[in-house]
C-alpha positions as CSV (number, residue, x, y, z in Angstrom):
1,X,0.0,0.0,0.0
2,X,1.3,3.3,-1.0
3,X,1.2,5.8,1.9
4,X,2.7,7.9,4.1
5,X,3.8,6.5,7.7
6,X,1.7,7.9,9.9
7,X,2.3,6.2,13.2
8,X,2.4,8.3,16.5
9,X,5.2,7.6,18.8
10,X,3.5,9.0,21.4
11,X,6.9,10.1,24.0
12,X,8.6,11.7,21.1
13,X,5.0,13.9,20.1
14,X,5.0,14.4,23.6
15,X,8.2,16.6,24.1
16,X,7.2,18.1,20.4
17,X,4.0,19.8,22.2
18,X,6.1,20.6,25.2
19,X,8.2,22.6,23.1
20,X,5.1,24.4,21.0
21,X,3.9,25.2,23.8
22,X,6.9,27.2,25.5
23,X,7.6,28.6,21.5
24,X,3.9,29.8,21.2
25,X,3.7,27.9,18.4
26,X,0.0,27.1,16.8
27,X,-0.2,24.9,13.5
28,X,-2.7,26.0,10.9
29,X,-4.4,23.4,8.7
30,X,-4.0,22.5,4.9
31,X,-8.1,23.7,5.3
32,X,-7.1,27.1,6.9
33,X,-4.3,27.6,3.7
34,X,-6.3,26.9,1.3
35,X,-9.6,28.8,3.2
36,X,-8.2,31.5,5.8
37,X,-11.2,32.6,6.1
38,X,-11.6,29.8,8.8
39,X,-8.6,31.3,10.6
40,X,-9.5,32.2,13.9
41,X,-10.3,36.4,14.2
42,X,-7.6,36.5,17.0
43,X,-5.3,35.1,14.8
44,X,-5.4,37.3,12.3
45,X,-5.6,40.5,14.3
46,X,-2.0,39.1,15.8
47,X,-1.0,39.0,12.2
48,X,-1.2,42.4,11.5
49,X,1.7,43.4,13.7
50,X,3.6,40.9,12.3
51,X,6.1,41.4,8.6
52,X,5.8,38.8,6.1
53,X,9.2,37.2,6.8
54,X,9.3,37.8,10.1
55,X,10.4,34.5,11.9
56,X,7.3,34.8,14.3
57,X,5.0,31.6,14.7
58,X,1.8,33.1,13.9
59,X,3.9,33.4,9.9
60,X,2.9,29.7,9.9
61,X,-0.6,30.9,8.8
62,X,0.6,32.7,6.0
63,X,1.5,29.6,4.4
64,X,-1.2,30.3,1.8
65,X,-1.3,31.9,-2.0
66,X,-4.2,34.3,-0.2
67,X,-2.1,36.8,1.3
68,X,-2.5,40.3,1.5
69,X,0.1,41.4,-1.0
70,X,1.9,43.9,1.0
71,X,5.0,43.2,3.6
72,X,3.9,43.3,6.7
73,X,0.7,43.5,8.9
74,X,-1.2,42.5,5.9
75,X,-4.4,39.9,5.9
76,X,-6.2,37.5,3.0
77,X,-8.1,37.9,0.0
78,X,-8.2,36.1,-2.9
79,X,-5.3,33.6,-4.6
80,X,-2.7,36.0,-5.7
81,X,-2.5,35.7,-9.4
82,X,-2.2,38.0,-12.3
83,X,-2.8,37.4,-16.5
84,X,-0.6,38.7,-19.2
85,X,-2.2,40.3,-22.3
86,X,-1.7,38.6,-25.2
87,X,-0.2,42.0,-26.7
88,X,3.0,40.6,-24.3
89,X,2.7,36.5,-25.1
90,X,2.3,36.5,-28.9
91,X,-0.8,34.1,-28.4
92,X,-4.6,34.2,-28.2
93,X,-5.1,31.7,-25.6
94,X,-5.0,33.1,-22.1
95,X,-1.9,32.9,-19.9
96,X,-2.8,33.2,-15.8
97,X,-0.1,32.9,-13.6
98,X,-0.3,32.1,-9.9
99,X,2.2,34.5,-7.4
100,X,4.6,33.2,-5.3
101,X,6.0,36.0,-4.3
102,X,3.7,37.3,-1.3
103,X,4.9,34.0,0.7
104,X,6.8,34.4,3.8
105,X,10.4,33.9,1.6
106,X,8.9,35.1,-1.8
107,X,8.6,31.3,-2.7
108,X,5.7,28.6,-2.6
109,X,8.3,26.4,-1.3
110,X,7.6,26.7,2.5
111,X,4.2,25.5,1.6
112,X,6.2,22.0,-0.1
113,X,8.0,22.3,3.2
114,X,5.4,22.5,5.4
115,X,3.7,19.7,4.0
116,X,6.6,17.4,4.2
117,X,7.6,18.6,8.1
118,X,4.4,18.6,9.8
119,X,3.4,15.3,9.3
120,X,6.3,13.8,10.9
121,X,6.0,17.0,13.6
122,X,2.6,16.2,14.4
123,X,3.0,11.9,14.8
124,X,6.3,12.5,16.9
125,X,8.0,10.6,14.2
126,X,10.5,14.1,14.3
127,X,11.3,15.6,17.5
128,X,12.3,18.8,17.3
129,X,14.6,19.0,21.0
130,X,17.0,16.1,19.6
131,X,17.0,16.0,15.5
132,X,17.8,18.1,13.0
133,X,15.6,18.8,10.0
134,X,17.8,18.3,6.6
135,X,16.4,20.3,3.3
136,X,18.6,19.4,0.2
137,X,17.2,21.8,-2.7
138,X,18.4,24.0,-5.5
139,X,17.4,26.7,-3.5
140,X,13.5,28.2,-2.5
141,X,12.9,24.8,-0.8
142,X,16.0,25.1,1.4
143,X,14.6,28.4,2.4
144,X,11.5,27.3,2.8
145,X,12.4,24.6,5.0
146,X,15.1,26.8,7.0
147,X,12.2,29.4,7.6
148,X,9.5,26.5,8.2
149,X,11.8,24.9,11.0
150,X,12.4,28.5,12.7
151,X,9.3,29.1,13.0
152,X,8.5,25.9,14.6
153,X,11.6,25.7,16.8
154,X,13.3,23.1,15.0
155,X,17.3,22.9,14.2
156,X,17.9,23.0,10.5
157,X,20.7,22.2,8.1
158,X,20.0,23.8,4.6
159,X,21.7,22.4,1.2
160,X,22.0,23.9,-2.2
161,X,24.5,24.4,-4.9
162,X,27.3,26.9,-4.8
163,X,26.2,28.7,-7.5
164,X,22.7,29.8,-6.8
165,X,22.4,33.2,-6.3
166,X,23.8,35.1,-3.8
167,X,20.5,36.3,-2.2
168,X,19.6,33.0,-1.3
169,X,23.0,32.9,0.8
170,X,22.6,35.7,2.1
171,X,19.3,34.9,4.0
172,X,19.8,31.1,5.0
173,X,22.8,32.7,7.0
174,X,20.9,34.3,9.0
175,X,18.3,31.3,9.5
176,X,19.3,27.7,9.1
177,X,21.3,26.4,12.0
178,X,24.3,25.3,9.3
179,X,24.3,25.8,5.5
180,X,26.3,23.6,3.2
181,X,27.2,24.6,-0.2
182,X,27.4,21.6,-2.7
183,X,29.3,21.3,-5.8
184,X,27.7,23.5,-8.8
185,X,24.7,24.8,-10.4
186,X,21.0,23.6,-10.0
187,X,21.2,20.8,-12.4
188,X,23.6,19.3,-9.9
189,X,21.1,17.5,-8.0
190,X,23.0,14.0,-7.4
191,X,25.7,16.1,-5.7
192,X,23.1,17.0,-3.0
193,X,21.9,13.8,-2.7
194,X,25.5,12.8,-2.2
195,X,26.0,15.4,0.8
196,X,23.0,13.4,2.2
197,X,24.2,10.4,2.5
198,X,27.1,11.4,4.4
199,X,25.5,13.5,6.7
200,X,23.3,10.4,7.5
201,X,26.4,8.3,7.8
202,X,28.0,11.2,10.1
203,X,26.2,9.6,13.2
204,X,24.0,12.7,14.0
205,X,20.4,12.6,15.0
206,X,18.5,13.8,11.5
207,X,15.6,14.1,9.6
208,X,16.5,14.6,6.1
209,X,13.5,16.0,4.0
210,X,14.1,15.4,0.5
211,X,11.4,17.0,-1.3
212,X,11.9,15.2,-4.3
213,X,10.6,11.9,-2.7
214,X,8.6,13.1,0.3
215,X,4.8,13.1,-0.7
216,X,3.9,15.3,1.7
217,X,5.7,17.9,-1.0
218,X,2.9,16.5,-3.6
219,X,0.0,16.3,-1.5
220,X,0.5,20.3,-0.4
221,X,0.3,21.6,-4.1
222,X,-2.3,18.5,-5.0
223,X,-4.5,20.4,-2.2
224,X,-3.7,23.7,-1.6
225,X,-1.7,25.2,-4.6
226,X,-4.5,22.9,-6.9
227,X,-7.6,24.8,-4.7
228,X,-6.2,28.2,-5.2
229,X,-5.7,27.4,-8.9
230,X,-9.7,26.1,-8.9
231,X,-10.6,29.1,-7.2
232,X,-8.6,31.6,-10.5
233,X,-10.4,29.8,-12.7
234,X,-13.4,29.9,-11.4
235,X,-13.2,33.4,-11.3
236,X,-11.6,34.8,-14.4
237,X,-13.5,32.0,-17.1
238,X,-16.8,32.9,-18.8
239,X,-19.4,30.1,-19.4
240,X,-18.1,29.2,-23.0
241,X,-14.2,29.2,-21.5
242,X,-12.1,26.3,-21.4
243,X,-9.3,25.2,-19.1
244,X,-6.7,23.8,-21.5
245,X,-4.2,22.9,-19.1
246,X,-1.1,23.5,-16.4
247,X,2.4,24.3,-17.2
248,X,5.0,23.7,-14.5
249,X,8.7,23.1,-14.1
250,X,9.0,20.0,-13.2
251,X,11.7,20.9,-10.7
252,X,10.7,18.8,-7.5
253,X,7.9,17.2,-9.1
254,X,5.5,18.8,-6.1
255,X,3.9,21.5,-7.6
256,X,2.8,20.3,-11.0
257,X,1.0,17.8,-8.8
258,X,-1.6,20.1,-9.0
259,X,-2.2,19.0,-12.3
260,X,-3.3,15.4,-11.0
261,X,-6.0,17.6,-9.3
262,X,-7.4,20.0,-11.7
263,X,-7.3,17.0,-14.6
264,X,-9.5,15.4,-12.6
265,X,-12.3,18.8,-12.4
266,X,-10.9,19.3,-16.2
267,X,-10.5,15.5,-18.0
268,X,-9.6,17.0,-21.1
269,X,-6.9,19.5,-19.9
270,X,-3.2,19.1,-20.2
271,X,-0.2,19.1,-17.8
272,X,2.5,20.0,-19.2
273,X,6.2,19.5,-17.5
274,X,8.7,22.0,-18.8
275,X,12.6,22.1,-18.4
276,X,15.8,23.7,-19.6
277,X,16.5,23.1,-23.1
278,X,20.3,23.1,-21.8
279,X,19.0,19.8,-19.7
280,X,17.0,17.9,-21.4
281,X,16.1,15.1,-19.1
282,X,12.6,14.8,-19.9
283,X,13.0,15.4,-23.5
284,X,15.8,13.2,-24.7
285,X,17.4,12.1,-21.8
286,X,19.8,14.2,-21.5
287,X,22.1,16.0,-19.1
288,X,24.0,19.4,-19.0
289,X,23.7,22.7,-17.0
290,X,21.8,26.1,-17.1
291,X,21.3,29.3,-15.8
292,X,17.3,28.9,-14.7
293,X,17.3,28.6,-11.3
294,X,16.0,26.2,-8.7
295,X,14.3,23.7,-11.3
296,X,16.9,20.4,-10.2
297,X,17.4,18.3,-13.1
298,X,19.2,15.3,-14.6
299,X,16.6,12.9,-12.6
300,X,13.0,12.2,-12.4
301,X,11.8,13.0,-8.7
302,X,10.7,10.5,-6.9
303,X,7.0,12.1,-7.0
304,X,6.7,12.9,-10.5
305,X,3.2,11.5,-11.8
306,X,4.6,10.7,-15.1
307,X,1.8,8.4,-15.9
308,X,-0.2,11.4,-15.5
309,X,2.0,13.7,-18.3
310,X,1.1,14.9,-21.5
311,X,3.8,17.0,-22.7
312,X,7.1,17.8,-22.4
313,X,8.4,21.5,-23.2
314,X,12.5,22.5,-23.0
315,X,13.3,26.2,-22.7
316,X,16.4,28.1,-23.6
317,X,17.8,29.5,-20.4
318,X,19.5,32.2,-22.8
319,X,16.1,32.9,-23.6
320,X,14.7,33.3,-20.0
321,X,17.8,35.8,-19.3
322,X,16.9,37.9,-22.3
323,X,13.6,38.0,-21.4
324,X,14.1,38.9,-17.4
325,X,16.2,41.6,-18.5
326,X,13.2,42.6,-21.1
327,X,11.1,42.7,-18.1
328,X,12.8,44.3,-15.3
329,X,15.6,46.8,-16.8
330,X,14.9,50.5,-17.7
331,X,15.0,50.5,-21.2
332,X,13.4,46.5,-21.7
333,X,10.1,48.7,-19.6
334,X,10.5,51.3,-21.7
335,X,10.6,49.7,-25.2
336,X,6.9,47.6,-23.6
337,X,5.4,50.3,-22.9
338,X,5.7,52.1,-26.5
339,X,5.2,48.6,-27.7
340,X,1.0,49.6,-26.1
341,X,1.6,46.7,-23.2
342,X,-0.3,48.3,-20.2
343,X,1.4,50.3,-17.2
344,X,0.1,47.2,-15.0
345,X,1.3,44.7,-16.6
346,X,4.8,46.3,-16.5
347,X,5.0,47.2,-13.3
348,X,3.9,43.7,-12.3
349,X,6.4,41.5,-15.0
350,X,8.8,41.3,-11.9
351,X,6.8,39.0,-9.7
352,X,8.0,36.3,-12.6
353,X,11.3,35.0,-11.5
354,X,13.4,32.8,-13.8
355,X,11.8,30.4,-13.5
356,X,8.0,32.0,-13.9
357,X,9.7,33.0,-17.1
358,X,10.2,29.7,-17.8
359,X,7.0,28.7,-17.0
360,X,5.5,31.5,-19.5
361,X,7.3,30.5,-22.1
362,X,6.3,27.1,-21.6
363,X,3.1,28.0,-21.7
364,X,3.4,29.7,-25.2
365,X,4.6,26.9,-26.9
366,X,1.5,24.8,-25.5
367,X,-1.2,27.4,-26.9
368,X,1.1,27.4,-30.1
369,X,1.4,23.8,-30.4
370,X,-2.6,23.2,-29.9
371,X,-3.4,26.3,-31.8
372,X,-5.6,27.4,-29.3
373,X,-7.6,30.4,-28.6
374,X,-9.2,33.3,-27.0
375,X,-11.3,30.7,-24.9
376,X,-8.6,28.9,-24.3
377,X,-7.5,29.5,-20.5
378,X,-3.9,28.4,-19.2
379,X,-2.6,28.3,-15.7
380,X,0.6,28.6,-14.7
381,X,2.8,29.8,-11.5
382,X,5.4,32.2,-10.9
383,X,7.2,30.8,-7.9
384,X,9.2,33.4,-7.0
385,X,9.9,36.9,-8.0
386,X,13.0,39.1,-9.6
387,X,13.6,40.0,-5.4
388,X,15.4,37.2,-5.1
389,X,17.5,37.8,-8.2
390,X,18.8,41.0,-8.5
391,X,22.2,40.3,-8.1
392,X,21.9,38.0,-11.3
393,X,20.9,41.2,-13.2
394,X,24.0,43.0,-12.2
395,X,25.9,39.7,-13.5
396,X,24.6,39.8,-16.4
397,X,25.1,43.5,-17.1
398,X,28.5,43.0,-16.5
399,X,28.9,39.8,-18.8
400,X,26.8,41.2,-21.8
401,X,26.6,44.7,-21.5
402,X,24.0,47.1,-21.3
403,X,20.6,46.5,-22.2
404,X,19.4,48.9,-24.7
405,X,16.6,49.9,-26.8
406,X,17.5,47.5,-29.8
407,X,18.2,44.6,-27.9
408,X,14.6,44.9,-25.9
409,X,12.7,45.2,-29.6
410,X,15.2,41.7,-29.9
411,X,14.3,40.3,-27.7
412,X,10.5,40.9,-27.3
413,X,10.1,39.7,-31.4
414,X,12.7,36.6,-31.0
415,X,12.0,35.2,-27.3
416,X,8.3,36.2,-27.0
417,X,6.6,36.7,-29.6
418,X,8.8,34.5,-31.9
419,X,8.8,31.4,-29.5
420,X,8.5,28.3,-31.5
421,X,7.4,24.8,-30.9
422,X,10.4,23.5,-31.7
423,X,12.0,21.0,-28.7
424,X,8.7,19.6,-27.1
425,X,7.2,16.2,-27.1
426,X,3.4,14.9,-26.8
427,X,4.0,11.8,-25.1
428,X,2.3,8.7,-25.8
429,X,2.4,5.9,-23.9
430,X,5.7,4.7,-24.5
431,X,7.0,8.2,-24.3
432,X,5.8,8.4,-20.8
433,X,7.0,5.1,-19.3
434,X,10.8,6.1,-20.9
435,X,10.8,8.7,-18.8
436,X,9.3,6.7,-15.7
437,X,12.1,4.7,-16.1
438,X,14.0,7.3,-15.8
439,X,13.5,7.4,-12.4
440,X,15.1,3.9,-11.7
441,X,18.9,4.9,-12.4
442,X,18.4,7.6,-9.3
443,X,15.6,6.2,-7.1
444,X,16.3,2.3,-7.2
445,X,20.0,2.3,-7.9
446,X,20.9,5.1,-5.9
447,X,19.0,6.3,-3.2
448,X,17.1,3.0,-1.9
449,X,13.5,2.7,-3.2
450,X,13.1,-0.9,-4.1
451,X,11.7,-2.2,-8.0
452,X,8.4,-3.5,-6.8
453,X,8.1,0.7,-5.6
454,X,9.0,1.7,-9.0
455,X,6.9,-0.9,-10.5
456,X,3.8,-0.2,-8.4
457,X,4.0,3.6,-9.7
458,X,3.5,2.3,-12.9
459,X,1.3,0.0,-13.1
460,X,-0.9,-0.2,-9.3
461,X,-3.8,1.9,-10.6
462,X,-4.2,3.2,-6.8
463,X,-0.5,4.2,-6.3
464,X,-1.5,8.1,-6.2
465,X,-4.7,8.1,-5.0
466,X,-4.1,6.2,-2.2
467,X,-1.3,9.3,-1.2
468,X,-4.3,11.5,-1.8
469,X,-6.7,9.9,0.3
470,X,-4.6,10.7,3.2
471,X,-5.0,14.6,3.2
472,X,-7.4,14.4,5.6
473,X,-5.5,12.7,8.2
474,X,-3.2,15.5,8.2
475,X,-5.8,18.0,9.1
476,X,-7.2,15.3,12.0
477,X,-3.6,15.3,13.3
478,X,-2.7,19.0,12.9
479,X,-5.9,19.5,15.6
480,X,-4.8,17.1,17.6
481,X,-1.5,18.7,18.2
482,X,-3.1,21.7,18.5
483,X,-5.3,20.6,21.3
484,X,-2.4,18.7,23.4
485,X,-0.1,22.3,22.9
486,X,-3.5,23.9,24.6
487,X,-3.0,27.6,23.4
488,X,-5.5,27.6,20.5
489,X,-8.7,27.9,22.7
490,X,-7.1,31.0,23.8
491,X,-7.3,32.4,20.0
492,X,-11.4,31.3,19.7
């Protein structure tokens, strides 16, 4: 059977409430992130004196796309999400992006984090006053983890490439217990994994959290990132609209889980994995590095529903440069704005990241590829924002000069409106079991799963859904907790 343990070991659980309840620490729900309207009022008046990335407890809460966009005090609304004009994306079909950015971190990731931390919180299975929780990542999920742990008093050791931007060093210094820098770029994902196993041969007391085989990383986007998606297209499609599909980096293989949700509202509707054209994993098997950041590479995760895949896009990382520099330097803003795209849109291209870029050009080649239309609605997420990149900018100002007028009208004709559907696959049924096999080089030779696991993704017809079944079990335990810590009655 295919499911997460969730056993309680009742005297480690017990000295993981002792120590919520001298850190003030209350636990919300996956309910309460996907609805926080069934926060409690107390709750969020406490919120309002507290910033955005403040490592406060009550920030656990915040764990949601429905925050108030502003950086501190703020409350809930809607899903954050914004769509880009087709003026901008060369196509008819319409491209709506999800925002990661108004996240505690500016990522999604503390939301795969959470997901993958509180189950094993709440059953005592990790005890936060003798372990160590371990995040390998090519970066936002490290963060995520390192802030997740903080704010539930746990010791953290965060792990990610040397070459990942400098922001993301910056902060994790001043949050994870330890943070270990790993051989180079994002697509060096085995070099994590290595780091792992030697930590767990090191003798020390840890919980490594490798969010491309923990479930609880799928089941939070399947859940919560797939009910705020629900809840944008519910909203922004007319009667005669139709959702065509998702477009996600595969990166972890957690958020375009989100896709096993919405197919099943939409049967018809795509999900698309996209990846670096420089690493072509997916695509042709392949293997190389690139410059779009925090996607991981040269594997299949662990929790990659590959059965459940219908295409495969590769982007050109020199592409996704050009175009963040298009959309976040002085003359790339000025050459959209005389090119009629709106003073909104502008102003708002920076919430993409590289990889939302990534994710929008994904999306173009889809509505290319499938000709589709003006009825034609396509979500997508931009996980993070340009914040967490700016010294990548600078970097590249240095290594390619200014960006002026010429190369912006370049750019915008080549990259945008001249993407092509060139280096994608529809995948058929054999196509799709390649790249599940895929995943036996890594998972079965490597790290430990065992062939009748790898097998049973394949072919047990109740191999996901028996993950997804679980999701209310976490809520059941979360209140438990809660009630043993004894400091939410004091919030109703």
């Amino acid at each position: 059977m295919a499911r997460i343990d969730l056993n309680v070991y009742a005297d480690r659980m017990e000295r993981a409430v002792k120590r919520a309840r001298e850190r003030n620490i209350i636990i919300p729900t996956f309910g309460e992130q996907k609805n926080p309207e069934l926060i409690p009022a107390k709750i969020k008046e406490e919120l309002k004196g507290i910033g955005l990335w403040d490592i406060h407890p009550r920030n656990l809460y915040r764990i949601t796309w429905k925050n108030e966009p502003v950086e501190s005090g703020g409350g809930f609304g809607k899903a954050n999400y914004i769509e880009l004009p087709s003026s901008l994306t060369g196509v008819d079909a319409r491209i709506v992006a999800l925002v990661g950015k108004w996240f505690p971190t500016g990522s999604h990731k503390v939301g795969a984090a959470f997901g993958c931390l509180v189950p094993r919180l709440t059953t005592g299975q990790f005890d936060p006053t003798t372990q160590k929780a371990v995040w390998p990542s090519t970066g936002n999920y490290c963060r995520g983890g390192a802030y997740d742990s903080a704010l539930l008093a746990c010791d953290s050791i965060a792990i990610l490439p040397e070459e990942m931007s400098q922001e993301r060093f910056n902060w994790l210094k001043t949050v994870a217990g330890e943070v270990i820098a790993t051989p180079g770029s994002e697509s060096n994902v085995k070099e994590i994994f290595d780091k792992c196993w030697e930590l767990r041969r090191s003798g020390q007391d840890l919980m490594i959290f490798n969010q491309f085989e923990e479930f609880g990383n799928y089941l939070w986007h399947y859940d919560v990132t797939a009910s705020a998606m629900e809840e944008v297209l519910k909203a922004v499609m007319g009667p005669k609209d139709r959702f065509a599909g998702l477009t996600s980096n595969t990166g972890s293989g957690g958020t375009i889980g989100a896709g096993d949700y919405l197919k099943k509202l939409h049967p018809y509707s795509k999900i698309i994995a996209s990846e670096a054209l420089q690493c072509p994993t997916l695509l042709t098997n392949g293997f190389g590095a690139h410059r779009i950041e925090g996607i991981g590479d040269k594997h299949v995760p662990w929790v990659h529903n590959v059965k459940n895949t219908d295409l495969v896009t590769a982007v050109d990382d020199r592409a996704v440069v050009a175009i963040a520099r298009l959309f976040n330097e002085p003359a790339g803003q000025e050459y959209l704005a005389k090119r009629g795209i709106d003073e909104l849109t502008i102003s708002n291209l920076d919430l993409a990241g590289l990889s939302g870029v990534a994710n929008i050009l994904s999306a173009i080649k889809f509505a290319k590829y499938y000709e589709l239309g003006s009825q034609d609605v396509i979500m997508t997420l931009l996980t993070d924002s340009m914040s967490l990149y700016e010294t990548r900018l600078e970097e590249y100002q240095e290594q390619f000069g200014n960006f002026t007028a010429t190369d912006a009208a370049v750019v915008m004709e080549r990259d945008l409106l001249g993407e092509r559907t060139d280096n994608m696959m529809e995948l058929t049924y054999e196509d799709r079991k390649r790249v599940h096999n895929l995943k036996y080089y890594t998972w079965v030779e490597q790290q430990g799963k065992t062939y009748e696991e790898i097998q049973a993704q394949w072919y047990d017809p109740d191999y996901w859904t028996e993950f997804q079944e679980q999701l209310p079990e976490f809520d059941v335990l979360i209140n438990q907790f809660n009630d043993a810590v004894g400091l939410l009655k004091n919030y109703k």
